[in-house]
N, C-alpha and C positions, 0 to 999 in steps of 0.2 A: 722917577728920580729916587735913589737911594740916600739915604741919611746916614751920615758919618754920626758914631756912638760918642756922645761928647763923655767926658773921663767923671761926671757922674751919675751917670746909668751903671756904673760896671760895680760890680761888689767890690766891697772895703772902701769904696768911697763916703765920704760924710754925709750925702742925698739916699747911697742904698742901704746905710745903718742905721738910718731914721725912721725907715719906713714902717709906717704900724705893724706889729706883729700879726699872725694869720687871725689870730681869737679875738683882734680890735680891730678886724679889716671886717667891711661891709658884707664880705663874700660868708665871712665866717654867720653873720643874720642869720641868711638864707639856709643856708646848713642846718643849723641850731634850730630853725621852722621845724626844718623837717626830721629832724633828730626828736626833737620834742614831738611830734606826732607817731615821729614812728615809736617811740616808747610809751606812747598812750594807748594806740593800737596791739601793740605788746600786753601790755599789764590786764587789756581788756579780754584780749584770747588766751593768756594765761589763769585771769579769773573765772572763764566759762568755762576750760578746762578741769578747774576746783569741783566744778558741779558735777561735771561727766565722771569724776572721780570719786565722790559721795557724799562729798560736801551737801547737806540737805537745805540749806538757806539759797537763795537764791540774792543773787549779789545787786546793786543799782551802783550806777554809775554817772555822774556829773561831770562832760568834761566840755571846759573851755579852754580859750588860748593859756598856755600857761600853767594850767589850775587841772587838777585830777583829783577828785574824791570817788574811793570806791568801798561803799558800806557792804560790809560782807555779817549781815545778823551780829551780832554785839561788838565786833572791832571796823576797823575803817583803815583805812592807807589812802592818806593824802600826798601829792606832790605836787611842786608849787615850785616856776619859774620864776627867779628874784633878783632884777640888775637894777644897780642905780643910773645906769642909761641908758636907756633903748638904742644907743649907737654902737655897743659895743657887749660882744660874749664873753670878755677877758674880767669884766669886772662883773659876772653873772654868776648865782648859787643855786644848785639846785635842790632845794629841802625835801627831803622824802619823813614822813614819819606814820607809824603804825601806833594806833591809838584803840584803845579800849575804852567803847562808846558810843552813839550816835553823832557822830561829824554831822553840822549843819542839816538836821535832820528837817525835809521839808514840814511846814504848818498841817498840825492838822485841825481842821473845821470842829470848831470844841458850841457845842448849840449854845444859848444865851443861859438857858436854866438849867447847865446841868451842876452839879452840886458838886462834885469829884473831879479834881485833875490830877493826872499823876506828875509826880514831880520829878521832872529829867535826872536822865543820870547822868552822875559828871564823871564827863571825859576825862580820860589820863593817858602821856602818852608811854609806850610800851616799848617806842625802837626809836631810834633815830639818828639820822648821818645828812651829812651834808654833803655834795656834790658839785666839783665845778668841770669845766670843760677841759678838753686838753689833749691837743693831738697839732697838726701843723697844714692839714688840709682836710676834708671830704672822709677820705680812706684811711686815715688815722687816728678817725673824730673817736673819742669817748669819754668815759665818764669817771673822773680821779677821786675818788674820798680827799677828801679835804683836810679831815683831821690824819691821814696818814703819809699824802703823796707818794705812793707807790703802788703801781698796778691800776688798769681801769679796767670798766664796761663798757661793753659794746649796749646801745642802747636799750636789745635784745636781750641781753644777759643783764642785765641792770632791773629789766624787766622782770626777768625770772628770780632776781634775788631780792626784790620787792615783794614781790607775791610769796614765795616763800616765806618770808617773814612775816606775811598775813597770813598765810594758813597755819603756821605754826601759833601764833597769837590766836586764834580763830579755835584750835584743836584745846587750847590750853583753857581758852575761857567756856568753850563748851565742856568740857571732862569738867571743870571747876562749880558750872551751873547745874551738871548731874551730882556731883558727890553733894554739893547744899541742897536740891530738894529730896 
């Protein structure tokens, strides 16, 4: 049996201008998963490539849903997926920021009598942008500066302009920690 198109299925009707846009549709989640991995994946083989390159520190990396820390010897780049609902990618931010410091630097095991601790260094942060979603399917997905709306990244390139931003930060605080001692 074929179904006749009742007249609000068709565009310009009041039922197909209603319809959640593609970044508040379910479809856009799934995406956004894997946009978000594929840019954590990114940021990870752009930092080993730091090393291959001369960077002498060797980088660690924390990554969960969402959440990216990557401490590279005295600076850090965190990114941090931030929606006030999990139903929806239209009202999602994504915070990147490169920081001068140890970000959530794992405990270390301090014995009961030692006399000495040294006292963390505080963090400050050095870069920072905000990012939100913006494209209309899949193959149009990327990543818009917020404070400028125009032009995005591919999740890739977003990747690479992240990391550059760490190793620029990274070159500036090492030349800065040779000229003081």
């Amino acid at each position: 049996m074929i179904d006749t198109l009742d007249s609000d299925s068709l565009p310009g009707s009041p039922a197909w201008t209603e319809r959640p846009a593609f970044l508040a549709s379910h479809r856009a989640l799934s995406i956004c998963t894997r946009q978000l991995n594929q840019l954590a994946d990114s940021v990870v083989r752009s930092v080993t490539a730091l090393s291959n390159a001369g960077v002498v520190q060797k980088s660690k990396e924390r990554l969960s849903p969402g959440r990216y820390i990557v401490q590279l010897g005295p600076v850090a780049l965190t990114i941090a997926w931030l929606c006030r609902s999990m139903d929806s990618v239209a009202d999602g931010d994504l915070l990147v920021i490169v920081w001068r410091g140890a970000v959530a630097p794992r405990g270390e095991h301090l014995p009961e009598r030692m006399t000495t601790q040294h006292a963390p260094i505080a963090v400050t942060a050095l870069w920072e942008e905000v990012f939100v979603a913006a494209g209309t399917d899949e193959a149009t997905w990327g990543w818009q500066p917020k404070s400028a709306g125009a032009g995005s990244f591919s999740s890739v390139e977003l990747a690479e302009h992240c990391v550059e931003r760490l190793r620029a930060a990274y070159e500036t605080c090492h030349t800065e920690g040779e000229a003081v001692a």
